[in-house]
N, C-alpha and C positions, 0 to 999 in steps of 0.2 A: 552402702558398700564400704569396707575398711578395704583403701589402698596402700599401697606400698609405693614410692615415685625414687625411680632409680636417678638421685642425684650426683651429680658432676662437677656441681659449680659452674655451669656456663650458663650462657645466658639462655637457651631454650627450655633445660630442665629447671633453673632458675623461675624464670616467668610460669613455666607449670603449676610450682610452688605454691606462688600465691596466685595462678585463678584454679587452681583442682584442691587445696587444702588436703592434703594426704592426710591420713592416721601417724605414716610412718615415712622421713625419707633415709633412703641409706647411699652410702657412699663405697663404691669397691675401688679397694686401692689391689690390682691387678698389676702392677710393677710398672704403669705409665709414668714416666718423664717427671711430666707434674703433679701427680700425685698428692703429693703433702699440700700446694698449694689449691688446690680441690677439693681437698679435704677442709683444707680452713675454711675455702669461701662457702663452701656446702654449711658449713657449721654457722657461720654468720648469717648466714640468709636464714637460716633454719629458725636460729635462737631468735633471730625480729621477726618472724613468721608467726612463734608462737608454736613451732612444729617439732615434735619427737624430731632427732636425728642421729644415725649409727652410724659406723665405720665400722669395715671386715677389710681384710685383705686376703685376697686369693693371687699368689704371681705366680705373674703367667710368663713373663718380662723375656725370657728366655725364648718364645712361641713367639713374639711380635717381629714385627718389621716397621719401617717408616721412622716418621719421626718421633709419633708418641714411644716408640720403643728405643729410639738412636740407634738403628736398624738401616739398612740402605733398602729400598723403596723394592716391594714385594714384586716380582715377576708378574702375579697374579692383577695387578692394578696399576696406574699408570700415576694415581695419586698418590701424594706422600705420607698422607697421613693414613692410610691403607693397614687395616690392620688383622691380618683373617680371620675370620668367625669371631669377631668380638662382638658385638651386639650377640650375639647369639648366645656364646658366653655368660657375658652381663644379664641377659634374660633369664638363661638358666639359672645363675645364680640368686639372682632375686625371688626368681620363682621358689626357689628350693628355702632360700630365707622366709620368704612371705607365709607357706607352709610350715614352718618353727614357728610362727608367730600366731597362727590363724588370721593370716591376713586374705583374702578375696581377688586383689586384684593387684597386676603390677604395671606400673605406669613407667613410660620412657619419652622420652622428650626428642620423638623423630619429629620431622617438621619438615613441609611439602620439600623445599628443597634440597634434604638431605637426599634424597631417590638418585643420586651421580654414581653412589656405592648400593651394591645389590639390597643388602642387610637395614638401609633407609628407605626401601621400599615399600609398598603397599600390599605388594605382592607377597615379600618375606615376609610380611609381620603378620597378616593372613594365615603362611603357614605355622609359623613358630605360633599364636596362636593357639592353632588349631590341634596343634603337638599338646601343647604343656596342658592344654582342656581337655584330655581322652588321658591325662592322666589322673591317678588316684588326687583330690585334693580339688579338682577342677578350678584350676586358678584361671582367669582370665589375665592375659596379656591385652595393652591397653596402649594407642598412642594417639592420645588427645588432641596434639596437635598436627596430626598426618596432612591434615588438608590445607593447613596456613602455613603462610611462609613464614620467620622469624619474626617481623616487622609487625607482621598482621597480631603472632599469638604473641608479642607483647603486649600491640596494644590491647588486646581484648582482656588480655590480663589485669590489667589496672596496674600494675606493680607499683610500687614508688619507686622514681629513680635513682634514691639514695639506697635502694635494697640492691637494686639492680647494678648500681655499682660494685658492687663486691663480687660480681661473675669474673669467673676465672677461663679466658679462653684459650691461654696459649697450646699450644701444642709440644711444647721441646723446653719448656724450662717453668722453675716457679715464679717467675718474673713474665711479665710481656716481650715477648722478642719484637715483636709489630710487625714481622712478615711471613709466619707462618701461616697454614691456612685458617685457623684456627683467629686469630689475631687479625688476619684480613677483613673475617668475617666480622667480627666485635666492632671494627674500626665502619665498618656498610651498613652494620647495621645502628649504631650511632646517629651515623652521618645520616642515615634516611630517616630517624625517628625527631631531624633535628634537634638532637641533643649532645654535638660534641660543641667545645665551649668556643 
């Protein structure tokens, strides 16, 4: 199968990287926050990977709420980094990339724990899915790591932890704020893998 692994820069799609070996990873700069800093770590990771890497921008920046957007926290969700139908989004897009490319498959870096937001469910990604395979192209949407928690699909990953340094997880700037949710999570899951210094 030739994949497509919708890169981020953070440490879930990061660790995908290197244990799924894409064809191709891409990056959508979507008018989030961090952005450029996503872009870079994406690019890094990519280039030691050994892995094709693209960048598109689609903004959407105007559509967001939260913090990826500097947006005041969407009515619709009680979290801040809440941002509506972006996975959904990001899926479309890649899938309709994947298709320009003759790519087979797009991969995204949900991970058991994302399921707090509808769109990290098992349930959504079943259906989107199920959508973007009844269409012409028959692309398969793909989330590798649905059933581990981040902890788990690093380790399984083998990644080096000098690759894994260059994940970008903030949520609200191109630097680490250290207390967004995004930044929280970087710091738990660090500290669980014993590997903060």
């Amino acid at each position: 199968m030739s994949d497509l692994l919708l890169l981020s820069g953070g440490i879930d799609s990061t660790a995908i990287a290197a244990w799924c070996r894409p064809a191709c990873c891409l990056t959508i700069d979507y008018g989030q926050r961090p952005a450029s800093a996503e872009i870079d770590s994406a690019a890094e990771v990519s280039r030691r990977l050994g892995l094709v890497h693209d960048v598109i921008q689609v903004p959407i920046s105007q559509l967001g709420s939260g913090v990826l957007a500097g947006q005041p926290t969407s009515d619709f969700s009680p979290h801040e980094e809440f941002w509506p139908f972006r996975n959904q989004f990001l899926l479309t897009v890649g899938a309709m990339y994947a298709a320009s490319r003759s790519l087979q498959r797009v991969l995204i870096g949900t991970v058991r724990n994302d399921n707090r937001h509808s769109d990290g469910s098992t349930a959504f990604l079943a259906q989107i899915a199920h959508l973007v395979a009844q269409q012409e192209g028959h692309i398969t949407i793909l989330a590798p790591a649905i059933d581990l928690t981040t902890v788990e699909l690093v380790k399984i990953s083998n990644i080096d932890q000098s690759i894994l340094g260059w994940a970008h997880s903030c949520h609200t700037s191109v630097f680490a704020c250290g207390h967004c949710p995004g930044c929280n999570k970087h710091s738990e899951t660090m500290r669980d893998l014993g590997w903060n210094p």
